[in-house]
C-alpha positions in Angstrom: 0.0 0.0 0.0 2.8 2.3 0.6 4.5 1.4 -2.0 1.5 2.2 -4.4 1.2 5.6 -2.9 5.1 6.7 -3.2 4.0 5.6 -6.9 1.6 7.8 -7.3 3.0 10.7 -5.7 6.3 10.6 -8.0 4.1 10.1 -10.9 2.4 13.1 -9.6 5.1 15.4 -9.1 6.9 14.4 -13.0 3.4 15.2 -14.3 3.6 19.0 -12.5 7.0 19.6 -13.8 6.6 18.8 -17.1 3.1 20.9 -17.2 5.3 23.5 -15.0 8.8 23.5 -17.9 6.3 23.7 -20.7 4.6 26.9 -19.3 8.3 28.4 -18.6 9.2 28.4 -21.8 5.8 29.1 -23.5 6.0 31.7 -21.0 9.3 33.2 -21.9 8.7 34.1 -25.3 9.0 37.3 -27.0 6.2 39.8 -28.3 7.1 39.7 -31.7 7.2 35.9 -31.7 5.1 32.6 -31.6 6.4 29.9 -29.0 4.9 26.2 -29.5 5.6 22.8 -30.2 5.8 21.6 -33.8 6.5 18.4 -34.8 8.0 17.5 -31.3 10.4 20.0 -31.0 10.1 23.7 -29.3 9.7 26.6 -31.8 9.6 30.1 -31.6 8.0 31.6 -34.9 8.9 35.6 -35.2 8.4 35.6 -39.4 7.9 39.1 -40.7 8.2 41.2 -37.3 11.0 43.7 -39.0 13.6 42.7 -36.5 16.9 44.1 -37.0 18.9 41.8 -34.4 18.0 38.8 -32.2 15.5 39.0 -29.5 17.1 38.2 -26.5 13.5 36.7 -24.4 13.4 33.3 -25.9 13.6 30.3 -23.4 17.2 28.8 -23.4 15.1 25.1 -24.8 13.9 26.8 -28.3 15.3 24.0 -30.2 13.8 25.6 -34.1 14.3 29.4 -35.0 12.3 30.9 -37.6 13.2 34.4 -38.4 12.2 34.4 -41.8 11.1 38.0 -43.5 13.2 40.4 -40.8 15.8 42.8 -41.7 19.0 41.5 -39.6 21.6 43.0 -41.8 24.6 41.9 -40.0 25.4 38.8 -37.7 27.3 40.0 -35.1 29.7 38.2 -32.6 28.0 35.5 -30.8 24.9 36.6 -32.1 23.0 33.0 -30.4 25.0 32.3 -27.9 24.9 35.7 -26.2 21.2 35.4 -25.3 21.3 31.9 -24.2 20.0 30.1 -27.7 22.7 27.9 -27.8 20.1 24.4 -27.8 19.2 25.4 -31.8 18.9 22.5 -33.9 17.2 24.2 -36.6 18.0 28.0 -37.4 16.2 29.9 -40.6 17.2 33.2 -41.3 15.8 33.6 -45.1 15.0 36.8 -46.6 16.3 38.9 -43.8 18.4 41.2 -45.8 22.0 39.8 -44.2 24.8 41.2 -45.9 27.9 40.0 -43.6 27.9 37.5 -41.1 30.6 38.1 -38.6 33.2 34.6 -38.5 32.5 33.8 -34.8 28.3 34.9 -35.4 27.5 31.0 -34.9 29.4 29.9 -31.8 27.9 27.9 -29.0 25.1 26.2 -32.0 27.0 23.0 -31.4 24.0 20.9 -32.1 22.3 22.2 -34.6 21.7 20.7 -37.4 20.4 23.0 -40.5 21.0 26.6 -40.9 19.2 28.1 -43.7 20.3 31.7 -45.1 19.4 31.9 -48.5 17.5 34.6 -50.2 19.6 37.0 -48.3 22.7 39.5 -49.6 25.9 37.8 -48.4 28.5 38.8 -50.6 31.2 36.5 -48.6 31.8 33.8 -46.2 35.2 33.9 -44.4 36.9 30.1 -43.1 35.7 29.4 -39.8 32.3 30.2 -39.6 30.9 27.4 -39.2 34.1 25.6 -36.9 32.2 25.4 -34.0 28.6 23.3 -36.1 30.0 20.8 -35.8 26.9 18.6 -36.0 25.4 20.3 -39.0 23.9 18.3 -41.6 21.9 20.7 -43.8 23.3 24.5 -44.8 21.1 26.4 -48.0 23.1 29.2 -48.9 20.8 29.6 -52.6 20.0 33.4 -53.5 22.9 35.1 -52.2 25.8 37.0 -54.0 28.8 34.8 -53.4 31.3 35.3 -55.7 34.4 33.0 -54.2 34.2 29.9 -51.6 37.6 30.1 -50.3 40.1 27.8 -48.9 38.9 26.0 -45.6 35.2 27.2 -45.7 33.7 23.9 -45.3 36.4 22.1 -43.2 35.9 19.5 -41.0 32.3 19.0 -41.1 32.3 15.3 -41.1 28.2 15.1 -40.5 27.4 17.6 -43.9 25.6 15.8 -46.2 24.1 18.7 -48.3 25.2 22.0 -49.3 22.9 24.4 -52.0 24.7 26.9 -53.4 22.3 27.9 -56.4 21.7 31.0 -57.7 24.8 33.0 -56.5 27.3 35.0 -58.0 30.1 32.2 -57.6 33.4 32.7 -60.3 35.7 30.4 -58.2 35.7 27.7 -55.8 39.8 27.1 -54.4 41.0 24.0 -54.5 40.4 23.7 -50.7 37.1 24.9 -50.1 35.9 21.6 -48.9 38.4 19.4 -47.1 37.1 16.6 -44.7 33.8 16.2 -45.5 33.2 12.5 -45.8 29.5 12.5 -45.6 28.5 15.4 -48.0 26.4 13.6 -50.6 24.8 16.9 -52.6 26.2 19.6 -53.8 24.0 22.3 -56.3 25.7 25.6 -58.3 24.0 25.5 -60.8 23.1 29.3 -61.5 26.4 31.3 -61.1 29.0 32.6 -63.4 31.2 29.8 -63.0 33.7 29.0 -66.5 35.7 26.9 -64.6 36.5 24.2 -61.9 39.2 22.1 -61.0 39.0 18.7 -60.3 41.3 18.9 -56.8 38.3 20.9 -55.2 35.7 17.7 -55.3 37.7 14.6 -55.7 38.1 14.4 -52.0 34.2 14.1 -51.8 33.9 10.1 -51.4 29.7 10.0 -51.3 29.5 12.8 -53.5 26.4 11.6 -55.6 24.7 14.6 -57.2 26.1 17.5 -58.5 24.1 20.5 -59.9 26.1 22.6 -62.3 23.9 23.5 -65.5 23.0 27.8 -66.0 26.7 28.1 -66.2 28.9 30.2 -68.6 31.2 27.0 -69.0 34.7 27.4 -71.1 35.1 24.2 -72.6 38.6 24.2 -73.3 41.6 22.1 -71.7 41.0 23.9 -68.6 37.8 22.1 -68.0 38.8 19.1 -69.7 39.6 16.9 -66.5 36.6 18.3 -64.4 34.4 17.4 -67.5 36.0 14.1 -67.6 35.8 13.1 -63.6 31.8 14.0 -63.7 31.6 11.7 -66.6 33.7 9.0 -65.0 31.5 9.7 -61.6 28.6 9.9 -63.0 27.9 12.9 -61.5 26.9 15.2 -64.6 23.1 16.2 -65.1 21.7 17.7 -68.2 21.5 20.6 -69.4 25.1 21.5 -68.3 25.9 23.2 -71.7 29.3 25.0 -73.1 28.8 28.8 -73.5 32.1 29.0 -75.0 34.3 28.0 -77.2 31.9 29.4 -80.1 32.2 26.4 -82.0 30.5 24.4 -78.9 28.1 27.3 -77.6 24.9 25.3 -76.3 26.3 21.7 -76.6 25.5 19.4 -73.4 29.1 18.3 -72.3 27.9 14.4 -73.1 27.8 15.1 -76.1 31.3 16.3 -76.6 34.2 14.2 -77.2 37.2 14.5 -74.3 39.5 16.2 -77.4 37.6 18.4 -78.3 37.9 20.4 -74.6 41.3 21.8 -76.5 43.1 25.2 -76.2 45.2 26.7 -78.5 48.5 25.2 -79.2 51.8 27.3 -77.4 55.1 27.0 -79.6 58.0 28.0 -76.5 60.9 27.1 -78.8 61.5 27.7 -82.4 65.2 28.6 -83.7 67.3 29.4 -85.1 67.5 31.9 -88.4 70.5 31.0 -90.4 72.8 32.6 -93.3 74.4 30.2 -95.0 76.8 29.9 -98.1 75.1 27.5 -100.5 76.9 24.0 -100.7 78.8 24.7 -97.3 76.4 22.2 -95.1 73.9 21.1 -93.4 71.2 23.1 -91.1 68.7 22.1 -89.0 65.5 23.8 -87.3 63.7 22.7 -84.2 60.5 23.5 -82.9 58.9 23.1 -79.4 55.2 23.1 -78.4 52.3 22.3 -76.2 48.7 22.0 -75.5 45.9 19.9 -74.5 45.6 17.6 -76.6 48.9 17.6 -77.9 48.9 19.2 -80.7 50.3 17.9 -84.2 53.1 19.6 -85.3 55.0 20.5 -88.9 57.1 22.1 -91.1 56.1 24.2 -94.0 58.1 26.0 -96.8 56.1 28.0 -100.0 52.8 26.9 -98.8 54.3 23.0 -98.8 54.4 20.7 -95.6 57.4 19.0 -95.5 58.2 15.5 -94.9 60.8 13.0 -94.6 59.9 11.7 -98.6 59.8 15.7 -100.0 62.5 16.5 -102.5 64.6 19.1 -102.6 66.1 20.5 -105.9 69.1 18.6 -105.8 67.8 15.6 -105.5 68.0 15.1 -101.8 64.9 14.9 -99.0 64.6 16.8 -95.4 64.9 14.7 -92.2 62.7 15.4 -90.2 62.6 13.9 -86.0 60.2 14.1 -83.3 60.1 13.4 -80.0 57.4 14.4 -77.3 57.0 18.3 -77.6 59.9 18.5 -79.9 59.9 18.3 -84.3 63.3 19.2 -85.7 64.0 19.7 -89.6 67.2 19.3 -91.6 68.3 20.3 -94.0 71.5 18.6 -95.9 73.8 20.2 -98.2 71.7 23.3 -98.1 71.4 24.6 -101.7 70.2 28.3 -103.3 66.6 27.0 -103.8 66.4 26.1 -100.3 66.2 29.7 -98.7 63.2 31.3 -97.4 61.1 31.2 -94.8 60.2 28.0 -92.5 56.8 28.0 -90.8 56.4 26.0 -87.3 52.7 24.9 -87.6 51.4 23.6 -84.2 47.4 22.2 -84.9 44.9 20.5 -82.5 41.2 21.2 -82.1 42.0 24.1 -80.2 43.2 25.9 -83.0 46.5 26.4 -84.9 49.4 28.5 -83.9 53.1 29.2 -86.1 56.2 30.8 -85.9 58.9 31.0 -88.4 62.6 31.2 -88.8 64.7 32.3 -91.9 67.2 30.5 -93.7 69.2 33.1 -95.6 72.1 32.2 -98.5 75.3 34.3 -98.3 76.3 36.1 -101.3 72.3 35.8 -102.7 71.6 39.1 -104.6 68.3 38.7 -104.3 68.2 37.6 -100.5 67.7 39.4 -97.5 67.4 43.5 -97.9 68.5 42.9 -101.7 65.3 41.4 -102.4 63.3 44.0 -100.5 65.4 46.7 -102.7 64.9 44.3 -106.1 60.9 45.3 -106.9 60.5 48.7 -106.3 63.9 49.4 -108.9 62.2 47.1 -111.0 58.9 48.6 -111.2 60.5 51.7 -111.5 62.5 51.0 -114.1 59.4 49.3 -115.8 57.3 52.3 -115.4 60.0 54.8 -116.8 60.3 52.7 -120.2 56.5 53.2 -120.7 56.7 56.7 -120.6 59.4 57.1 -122.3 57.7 55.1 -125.3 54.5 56.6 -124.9 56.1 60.1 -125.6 58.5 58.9 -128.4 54.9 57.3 -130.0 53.0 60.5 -129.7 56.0 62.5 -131.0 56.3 60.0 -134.1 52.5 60.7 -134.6 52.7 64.7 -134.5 55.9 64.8 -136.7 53.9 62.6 -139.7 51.1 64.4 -139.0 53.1 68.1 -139.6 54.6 66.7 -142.7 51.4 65.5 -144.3 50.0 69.3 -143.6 53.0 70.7 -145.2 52.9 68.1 -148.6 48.9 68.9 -148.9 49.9 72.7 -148.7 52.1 72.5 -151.3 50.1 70.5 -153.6 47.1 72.9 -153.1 49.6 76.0 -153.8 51.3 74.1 -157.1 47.4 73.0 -158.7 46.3 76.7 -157.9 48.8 77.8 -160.0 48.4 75.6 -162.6 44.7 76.5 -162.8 45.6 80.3 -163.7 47.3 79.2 -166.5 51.2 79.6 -165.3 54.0 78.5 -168.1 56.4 75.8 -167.5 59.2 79.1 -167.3 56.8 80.2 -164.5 57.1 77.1 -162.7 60.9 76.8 -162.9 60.9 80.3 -161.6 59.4 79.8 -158.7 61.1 76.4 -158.0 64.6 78.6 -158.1 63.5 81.2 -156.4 61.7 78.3 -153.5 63.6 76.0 -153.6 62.6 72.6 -151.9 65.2 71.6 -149.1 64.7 68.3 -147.5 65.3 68.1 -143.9 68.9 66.1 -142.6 67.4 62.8 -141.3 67.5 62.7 -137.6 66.5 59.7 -134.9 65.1 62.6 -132.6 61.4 64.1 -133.4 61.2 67.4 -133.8 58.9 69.5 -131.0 55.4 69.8 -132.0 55.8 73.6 -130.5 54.5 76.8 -132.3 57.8 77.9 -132.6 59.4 74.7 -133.6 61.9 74.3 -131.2 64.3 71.4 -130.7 64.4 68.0 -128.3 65.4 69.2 -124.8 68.9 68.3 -123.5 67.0 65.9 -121.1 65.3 64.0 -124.3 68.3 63.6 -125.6 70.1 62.3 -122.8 67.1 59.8 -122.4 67.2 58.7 -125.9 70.9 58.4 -125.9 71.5 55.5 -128.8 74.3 54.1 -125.5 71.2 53.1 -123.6 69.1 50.1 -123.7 65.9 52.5 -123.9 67.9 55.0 -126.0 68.3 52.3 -129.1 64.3 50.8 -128.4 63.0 54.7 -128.8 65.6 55.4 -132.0 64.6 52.4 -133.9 60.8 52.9 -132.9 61.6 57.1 -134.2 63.1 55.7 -137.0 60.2 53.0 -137.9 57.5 56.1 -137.8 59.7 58.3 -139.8 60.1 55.8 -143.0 56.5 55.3 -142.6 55.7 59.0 -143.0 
């Protein structure tokens, strides 16, 4: 009987402190807020209330935080811990305008388990903030304006099993941004301005099974070659990841590119060296050095021909050519005259082509080096000067028959005039003796075509000067119109 009774009493007495801890901290809530139970676990509600900062008269035993809607700009030192909220296991602060959150802001939340801050303004996240959440399982960090998740960020958070990083700002993760995380199975950025990521930053991610990353201005080149390859391999890639860029691949899902084809452009680093030569005094040999991913194919061109081992040269003989790795060297034996020129280093891979050339130049060549540079413009000057020179010798041919075809019709018009007015043959031989008819000293220079029938220059006749090549062309081309008139 006593027993039963002692029973009963201590059943009692559990029964008045429970009903006595649940009014404490229903009691102990703030204004702004709403403190109940919701699915089993204590839960102060203070959504929209336009709180700038933490209220500080919360019971100690809230276990979920909803803050959702306020305007708490910055998280500040301790900003839990220093009114007693240190039993969180849930804590969401979305939408509430944050914009920094200070790197010691989450001490004493050792058991909490999901902190969600997206839809806010944090522009960064410094290593350490989360050292002390150590339990944490769940962080959503979507809607923010991260641009870079540096070194040691996520460190050491071996209960993490999902991180959502969507719709940031994000332009580079380091290669150490998550270290230790054995348990992290999802991972989202998808929606940021990411071109590229490095395979070091994930592969220490054993249960890694989902990785968002489409909404992305991805660079497929070499640089994203491996990451592209280890999703692939992991089986981690979802579609639509597409390529913004190269050109060539904008809007292709990165399944449906070949490994290759993530190419840059080729780098030559070595190319040498120009030689001058005398023609039959040896041999000379070229090498070229380059890189890329892939490796790019390399060759030899001279005049707009790719050389080979099996090309022959003008004497008969073929270039050698060698490769090894990076490295394609050219020789040339018993270099000849025909050989010199220009040598073109042509570096190709589906990243595009790069060249570089070096110059083989023969000794004693007129028509090499500065020579040949010199060579054209004399010629075409020299071509140019014996058109001119013919065009006025023509013209003056033309005037000079023309003058003397006026001066014969003159006199025939003057001789039948006199005829008509009935002149005597003693007349005629009067006149002839008195006018007599003097033909003009054949000459090989054209006379002016002036009024006042003046002679060929002193220039002309330099020009035309029968020593000359152009001299003896104009003469015999004077002396051709002449006979003709």
């Amino acid at each position: 009987m006593e027993l039963r009774t002692a029973k009963l009493l201590l059943y009692s007495a559990l029964v008045v402190a429970v009903c006595r801890s649940q009014e404490d901290w229903t009691a102990q809530c703030s204004s702004s807020c709403k403190c109940r139970w919701i699915s089993g676990k204590k839960t102060a509600e203070c959504i929209r209330q336009n709180l700038t900062q933490i209220p500080s008269s919360l019971s100690p035993e809230i276990q979920n935080f909803d803050l959702t809607g306020n305007r708490i700009t910055h998280l500040m030192h301790d900003s839990f811990s220093r009114v007693h909220l240190v039993n969180l296991q849930k804590l969401v602060l979305r939408k509430c305008e944050i914009e920094s959150i200070h790197t010691d802001a989450f001490n004493g939340l050792k058991i909490v388990i999901e902190i969600d801050l997206s839809a806010n303004n944090i522009r960064t996240l410094y290593p350490g903030t989360f050292e002390e959440t150590q339990r944490l399982r769940v962080l959503l960090l979507n809607e923010n304006k991260l641009k870079v998740l540096e070194n040691g960020l996520f460190r050491d958070l071996v209960y993490l099993q999902k991180v959502m990083l969507s719709n940031n700002e994000l332009e580079r993760i380091e290669e150490k941004t998550f270290r230790n995380l054995p348990g992290l199975r999802l991972l989202t950025l998808d929606g940021n301005n990411l071109s590229v990521l490095k395979v070091q930053s994930f592969e220490t991610l054993p249960k890694l099974g989902s990785l968002e990353l489409h909404n992305n201005p991805w660079n497929c080149n070499c640089r994203l070659k491996r990451f592209r390859d280890w999703t692939i391999e992991r089986k981690l890639y979802t579609k639509p990841t597409t390529c913004q860029q190269p050109a060539i691949l904008a809007g292709k899902m990165w399944d449906e590119i070949g490994s290759d084809e993530f190419a840059c452009r080729p780098e030559i680093f070595t190319i040498g060296p120009s030689v001058r030569i005398e023609a039959g005094k040896g041999n000379v040999t070229f090498w070229c050095r380059a890189a890329g991913i892939p490796r790019p194919q390399l060759s030899w061109v001279h005049r707009s021909k790719t050389l080979s081992n099996h090309t022959r040269r003008h004497n008969g003989e073929s270039y050698v050519l060698r490769s090894s790795h990076e490295w394609l060297n050219l020789t040339i034996p018993d270099v000849t005259l025909s050989d010199k020129g220009d040598y073109i280093c042509l570096a190709k891979s589906p990243g595009g082509n790069t060249e570089k050339n070096v110059t083989l130049t023969i000794a004693g060549d007129a028509l090499s080096g500065k020579d040949s540079i010199i060579s054209l413009p004399l010629a075409l000057g020299l071509g140019v000067t014996a058109l001119l020179l013919l065009a006025v010798t023509v013209s003056l041919c033309v005037c000079y028959c023309r003058r003397r075809r006026t001066r014969h019709d003159e006199k025939s018009l003057e001789a039948a005039s006199m005829e008509h007015h009935g002149l005597g043959e003693q007349e005629k031989s009067l006149i002839t003796t008195i006018n007599p008819v003097v033909k003009p000293p054949r000459r090989y220079e054209a006379p002016s075509v002036t009024s006042h029938g003046t002679e060929m220059t002193e220039l002309n006749r330099t020009l035309l000067d029968n020593d000359s090549v152009f001299g003896q062309y104009t003469a015999y081309i004077t002396k051709q119109c002449v006979a003709r008139c």
